[in-house]
N, C-alpha and C positions, 0 to 999 in steps of 0.2 A: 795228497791222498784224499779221496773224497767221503766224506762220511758215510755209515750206513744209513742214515734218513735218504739221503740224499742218493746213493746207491737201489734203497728199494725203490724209493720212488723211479730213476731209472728205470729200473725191472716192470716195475708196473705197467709202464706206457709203452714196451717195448723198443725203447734206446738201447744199441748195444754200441760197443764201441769206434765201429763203422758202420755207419746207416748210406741206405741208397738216398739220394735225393729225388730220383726221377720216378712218377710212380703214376699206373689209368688207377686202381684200388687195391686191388689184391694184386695185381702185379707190379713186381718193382725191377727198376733196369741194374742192367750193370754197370760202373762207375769205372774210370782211368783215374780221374784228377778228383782229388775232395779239398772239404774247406774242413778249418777245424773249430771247434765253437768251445771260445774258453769263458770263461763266470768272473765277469768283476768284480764279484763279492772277495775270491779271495786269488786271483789270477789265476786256477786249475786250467787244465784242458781235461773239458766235459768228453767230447766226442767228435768224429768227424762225420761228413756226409759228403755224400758223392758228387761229384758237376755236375749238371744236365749235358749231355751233348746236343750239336744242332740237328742231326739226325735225330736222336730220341726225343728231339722235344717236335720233330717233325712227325714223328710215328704218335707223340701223345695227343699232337693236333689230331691226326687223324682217326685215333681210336673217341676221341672228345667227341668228335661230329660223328659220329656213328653211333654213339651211345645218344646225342642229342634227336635223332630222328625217333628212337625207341622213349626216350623222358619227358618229351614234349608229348607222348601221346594219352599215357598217364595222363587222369583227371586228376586237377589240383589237388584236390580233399588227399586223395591217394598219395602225390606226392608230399602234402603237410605231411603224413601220418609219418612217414620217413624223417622228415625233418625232425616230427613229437620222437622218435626213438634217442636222435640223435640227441637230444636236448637229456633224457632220462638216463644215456649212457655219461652225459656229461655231470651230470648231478652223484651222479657213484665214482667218478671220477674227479671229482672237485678239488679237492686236498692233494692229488701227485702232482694232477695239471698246472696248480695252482702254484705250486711247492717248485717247478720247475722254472715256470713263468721268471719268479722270483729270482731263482739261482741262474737264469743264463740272461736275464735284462739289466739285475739288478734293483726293481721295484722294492718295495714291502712286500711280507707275506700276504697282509690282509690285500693290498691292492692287487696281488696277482691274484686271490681267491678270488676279488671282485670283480677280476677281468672276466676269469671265467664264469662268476654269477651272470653279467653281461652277455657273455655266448647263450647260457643258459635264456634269459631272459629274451634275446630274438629271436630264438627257437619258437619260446612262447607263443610271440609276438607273430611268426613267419604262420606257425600252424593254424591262428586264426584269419590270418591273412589269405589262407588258402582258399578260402569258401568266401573271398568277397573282391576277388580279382574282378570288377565291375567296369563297364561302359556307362555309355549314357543311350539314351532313345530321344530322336527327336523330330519332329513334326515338320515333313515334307511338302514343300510348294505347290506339287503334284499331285492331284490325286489318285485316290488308290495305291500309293506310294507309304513306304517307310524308312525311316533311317536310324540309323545307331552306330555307335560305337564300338571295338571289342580290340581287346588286347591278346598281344601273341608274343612267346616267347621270342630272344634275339638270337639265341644258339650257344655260342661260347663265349663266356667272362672270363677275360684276363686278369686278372688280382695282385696288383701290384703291394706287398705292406710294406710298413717301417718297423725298425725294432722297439718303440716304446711302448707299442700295445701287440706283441707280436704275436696274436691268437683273438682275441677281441674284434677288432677291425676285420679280418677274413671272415670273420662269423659273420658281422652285419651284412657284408653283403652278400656271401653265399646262403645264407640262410631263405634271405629273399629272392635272389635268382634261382635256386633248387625249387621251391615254391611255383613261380612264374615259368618252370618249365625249360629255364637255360640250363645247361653242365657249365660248372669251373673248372680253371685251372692255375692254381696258385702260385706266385713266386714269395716268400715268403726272404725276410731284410736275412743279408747275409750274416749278420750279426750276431741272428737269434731263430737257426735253422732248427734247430731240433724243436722248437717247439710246434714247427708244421709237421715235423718228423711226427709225432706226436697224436693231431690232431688230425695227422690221415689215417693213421693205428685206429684211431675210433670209428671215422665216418667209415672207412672201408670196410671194417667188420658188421655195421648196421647195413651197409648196403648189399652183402654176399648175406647176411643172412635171409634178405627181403629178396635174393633172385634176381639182381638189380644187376643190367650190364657195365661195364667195368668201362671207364671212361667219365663218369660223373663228376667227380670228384676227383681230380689230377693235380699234381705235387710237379715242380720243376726247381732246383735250385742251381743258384750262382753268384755272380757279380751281374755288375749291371748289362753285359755282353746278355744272358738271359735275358733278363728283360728287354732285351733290345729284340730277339728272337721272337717275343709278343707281340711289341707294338708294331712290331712290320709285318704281322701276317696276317694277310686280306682275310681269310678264315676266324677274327677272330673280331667280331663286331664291335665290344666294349671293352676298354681297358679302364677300370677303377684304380687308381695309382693313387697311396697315402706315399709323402716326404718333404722334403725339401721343395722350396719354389724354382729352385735351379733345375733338380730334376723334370718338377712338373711343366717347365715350360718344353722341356725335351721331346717328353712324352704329348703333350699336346702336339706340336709341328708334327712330329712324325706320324699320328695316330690321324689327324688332320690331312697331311697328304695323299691318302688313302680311301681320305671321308669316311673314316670311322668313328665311334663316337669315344667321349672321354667324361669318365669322372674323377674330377680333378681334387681329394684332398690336402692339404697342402699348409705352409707355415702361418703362425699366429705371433700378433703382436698385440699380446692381449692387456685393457689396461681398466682397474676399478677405479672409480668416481669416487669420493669421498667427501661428499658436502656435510657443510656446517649443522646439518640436522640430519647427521649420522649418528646409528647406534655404534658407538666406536669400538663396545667387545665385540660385535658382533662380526664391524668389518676386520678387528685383527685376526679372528680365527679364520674367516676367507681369504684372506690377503697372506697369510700365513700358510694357509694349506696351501692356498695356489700358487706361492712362487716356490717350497718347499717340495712339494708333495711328487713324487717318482723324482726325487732330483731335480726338478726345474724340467723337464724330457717328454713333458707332455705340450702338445698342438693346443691346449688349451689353459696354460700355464700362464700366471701373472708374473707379467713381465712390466707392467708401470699401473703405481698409483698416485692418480692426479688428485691432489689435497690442496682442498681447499685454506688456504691463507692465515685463517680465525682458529685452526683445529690442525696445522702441521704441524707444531711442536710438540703436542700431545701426541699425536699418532707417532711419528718419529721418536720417541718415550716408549711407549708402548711396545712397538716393531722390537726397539734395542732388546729390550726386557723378555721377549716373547724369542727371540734370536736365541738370548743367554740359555733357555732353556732345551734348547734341541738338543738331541741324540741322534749322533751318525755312530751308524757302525753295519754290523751283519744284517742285510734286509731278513733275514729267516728268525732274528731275535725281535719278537713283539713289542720291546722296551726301547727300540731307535724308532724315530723319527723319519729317519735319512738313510738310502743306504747308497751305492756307489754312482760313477756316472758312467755311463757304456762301455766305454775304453779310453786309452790313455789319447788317442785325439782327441774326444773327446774334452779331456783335460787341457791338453791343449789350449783347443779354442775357447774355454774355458777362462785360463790366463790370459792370452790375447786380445780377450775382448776386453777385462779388464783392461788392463795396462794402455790400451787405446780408448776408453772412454774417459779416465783418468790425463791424459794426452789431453783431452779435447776442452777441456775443463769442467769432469765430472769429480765431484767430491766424495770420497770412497767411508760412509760412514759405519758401517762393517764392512772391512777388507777383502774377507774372503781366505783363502789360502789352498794349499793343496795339505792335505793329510798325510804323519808316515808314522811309523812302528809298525809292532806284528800285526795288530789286525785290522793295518792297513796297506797290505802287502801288495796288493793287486796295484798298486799305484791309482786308482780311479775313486779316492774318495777326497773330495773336496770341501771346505766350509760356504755354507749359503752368503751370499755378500750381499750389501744394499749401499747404493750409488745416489746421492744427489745428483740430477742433470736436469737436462734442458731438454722438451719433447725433439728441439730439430735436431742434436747430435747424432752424426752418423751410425753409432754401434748402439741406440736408443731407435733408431729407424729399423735395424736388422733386428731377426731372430736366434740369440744365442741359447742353445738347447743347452741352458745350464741354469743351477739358483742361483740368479744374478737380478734383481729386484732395484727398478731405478724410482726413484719419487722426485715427483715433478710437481710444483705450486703453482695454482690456478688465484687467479684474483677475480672477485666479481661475481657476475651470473652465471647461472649453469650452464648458457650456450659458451660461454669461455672453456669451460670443462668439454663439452662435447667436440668443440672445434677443434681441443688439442686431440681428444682420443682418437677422431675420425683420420686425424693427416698423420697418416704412415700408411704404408703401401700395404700390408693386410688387413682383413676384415673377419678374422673366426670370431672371437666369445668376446665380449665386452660386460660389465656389470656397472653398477652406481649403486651406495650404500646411502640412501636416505630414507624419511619418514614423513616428507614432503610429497605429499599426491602431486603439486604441478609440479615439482622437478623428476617423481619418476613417471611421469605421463608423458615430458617432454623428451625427454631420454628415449621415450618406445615410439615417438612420431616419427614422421616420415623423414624429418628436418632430424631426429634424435642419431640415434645411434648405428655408422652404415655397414653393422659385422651380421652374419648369419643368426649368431645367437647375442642375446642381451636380456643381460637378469637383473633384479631389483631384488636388493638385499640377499641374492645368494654369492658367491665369487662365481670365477670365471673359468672354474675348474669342474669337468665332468658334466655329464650329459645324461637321460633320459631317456629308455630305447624309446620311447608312442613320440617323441618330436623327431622331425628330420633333424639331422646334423650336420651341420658343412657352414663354408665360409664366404665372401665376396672379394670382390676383388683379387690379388693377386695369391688368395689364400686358395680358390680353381675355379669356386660357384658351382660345386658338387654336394651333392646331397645325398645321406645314406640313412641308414637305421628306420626307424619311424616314420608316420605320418604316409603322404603319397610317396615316399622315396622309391617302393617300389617302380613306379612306371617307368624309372631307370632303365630297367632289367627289360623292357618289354618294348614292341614296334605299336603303334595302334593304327588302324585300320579303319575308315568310315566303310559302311553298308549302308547299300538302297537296294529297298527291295518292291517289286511291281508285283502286286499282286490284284491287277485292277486285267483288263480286256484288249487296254491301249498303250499305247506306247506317245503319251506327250513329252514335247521335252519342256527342259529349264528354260526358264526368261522367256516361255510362249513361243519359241522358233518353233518354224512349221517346212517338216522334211519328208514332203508325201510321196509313195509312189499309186 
């Protein structure tokens, strides 16, 4: 039975206990088949929500591109100001959205409030973005001639998410494609539906009260058969997909055969540096959040730290000590640490990976375990484990979206360290905790570190909206949030313009009549 916090909040966001999945704003379809979305905090069933079908998600395609001809015409400034609402209904809104986040992922309180600080924050970020959507001008061979640049909406975003940021991640890049003049259309992780449930409650109300045609902002749920309905339709230019690299190679070929485009976020094998002229509290509280923190379930999660030789023992002291104190239990009680893993797959592979790294000849210095009693009833809470290995073992090569923390000893210079962090097939966040200028200088070279992001002296956990975000290698090479990530969302266009008597051409040919 679910609590009354938990019940108003509920209430608030308008979750009832069948929700439509399919939805252009203010209208929502009807449903045959629904999923159900139960809370690994204590195994409930929250609520259900309805399929999409292939028809309705055909009819939402085409109300999308019909609303796209009317929101592209809007001046950016004008659609920022939309976006600045949406961002103000999310800040009154903080603490349900937040309080949900929590109860249907399983994060912390404060991390689901921070998710949504997040939304909030690219909202910001979107609505000054709106008055500097810029070209360039540049200086024609011809004269009496001019050229420039300008950028144009791409029409419809397909919004692939995963359930560990399952509202955060659609905000970055809707925020910015509403901005640039494109409509979305979300599929939000089947894991953690209602929380799109949710977050279309909001935008759709900001956008009927603005007069705003229905189609902007569109809702589709399911399995991955939905998504599959995205990536194959000509109509629908970009597909932004966060998950798994299995997934994202899918979505690529298929989004690919069509020559459409793809923004690929995708898994991390993320690993902090730890040299001999490390502040060593400093790297245990990063190293500690980051292999702890959402459960291990973050894309940006420390998953190896290479320790230097002179200062393993200590840090493995340290870790143990720093272990002994965690609290798992109720991510909505402020006093855990830790609170569940997604589901009991989850757990699962969890075990599995265990017990095969252990196989391989990894040394299991906290073990880990699975958690039981009452208020561990959902089966999905696990203890954080830390493994002695070897950077080439196989389940040390893969991403197990679990707190499973391997430490690996480097000997020598730093290029020894950077060479092990770089050989694994992803490239998201990378960090090095030293206070040596040439080792974090060499670290940020060209020859240093080959992940998307790379920090000195912070971990490898959590992001910035004003930087782009995203990864290399087999992580997509997609970029969101910050910086130019916009230009994603947009086609750009060169212009020459003649404003001279004559008509010369380029490289001096002469086409007279």
């Amino acid at each position: 039975m679910q609590n009354t916090s938990i019940s108003s909040t509920l209430e608030q966001l308008g979750i009832k206990p069948s929700n439509s999945g399919s939805s252009t704003g203010s209208i929502s379809f009807k449903y045959d088949q629904t999923i159900s979305s139960y809370s690994p905090v204590n195994g409930e069933k929250i609520a259900e929500v309805g399929i999409t079908s292939k028809e309705d998600f055909n009819r939402i395609v085409e109300t999308a591109s019909e609303a796209f001809l009317q929101w592209r015409a809007i001046p950016a400034p004008q659609r920022g100001e939309i976006v600045r609402q949406f961002g103000d209904r999310l800040r009154a809104l903080k603490e349900p959205l937040g309080m949900l986040v929590s109860y249907e992922m399983g994060k912390s309180l404060q991390e689901g409030l921070g998710e949504v600080q997040e939304m909030i924050d690219i909202c910001d970020f979107a609505v000054g973005l709106s008055r500097q959507l810029h070209g360039l001008t540049m200086h024609s061979e011809r004269p009496g001639h001019r050229m420039y640049e300008q950028y144009h909406p791409l029409g419809i975003v397909g919004i692939i998410s995963a359930f560990n940021f399952p509202v955060a991640v659609w905000s970055w890049n809707t925020a910015l494609a509403w901005v640039s003049g494109d409509v979305c259309i979300w599929k939000p992780s089947e894991k953690a539906p209602l929380c799109g449930v949710a977050c279309q409650h909001i935008i759709a109300q900001v956008l009927k009260e603005n007069n705003m045609p229905e189609g902007i902002s569109c809702l589709v749920n399911g399995d991955y058969k939905v998504g599959e309905y995205m990536t194959q339709h000509h109509n629908i230019p970009l597909i932004s997909a966060t998950g798994s690299i299995r997934m994202g190679k899918i979505v690529a070929q298929t989004v690919a055969a069509r020559l459409g485009k793809s923004l690929l976020e995708l898994g991390g094998n993320n690993a902090i540096i730890v040299t001999p002229d490390a502040d060593l509290k400093m790297t245990i509280i990063g190293a500690v959040f980051g292999a702890v923190g959402t459960a291990g379930q973050r894309c940006t999660s420390t998953r190896r730290l290479i320790i230097h030789e002179s200062v393993y023992d200590q840090v493995v002291e340290s870790l143990q000590k720093a272990y002994g104190q965690l609290k798992i239990g109720d991510p909505l009680n402020s006093e855990n640490h830790m609170g569940p893993l997604i589901d009991k797959d989850a757990v699962s592979m969890y075990q599995k990976a265990l017990e095969a790294v252990e196989k391989e000849g990894g040394k299991l210095l906290i073990p880990g375990g699975v958690l039981s009693g009452d208020q561990y009833q959902s089966g999905c809470y696990v203890k954080p484990a830390i493994v002695e290995a070897e950077n080439h073992f196989k389940m040390v090569q893969e991403e197990t979206f679990a707190p499973i923390l391997y430490l690996i000893k480097y000997k020598g210079a730093i290029e020894n360290a950077i060479e092990l962090q770089n050989a694994v097939p992803q490239g998201l966040s990378s960090a090095i905790m030293t206070t040596n200028l040439r080792e974090a200088e060499a670290f940020l070279a060209a020859w240093g570190s080959d992940c998307g992001i790379a920090n000195v002296n912070i971990g490898t956990s959590g992001a910035e909206i004003g930087g782009a975000f995203g990864g290399e290698k087999e992580t997509g090479g997609g970029r969101e949030s910050g910086s130019d990530a916009w230009k994603v969302y947009m086609r750009r266009q060169t212009n020459t313009i003649n404003y001279s008597t004559e008509l010369p051409l380029a490289q001096g040919i002469k086409f007279e009549f």
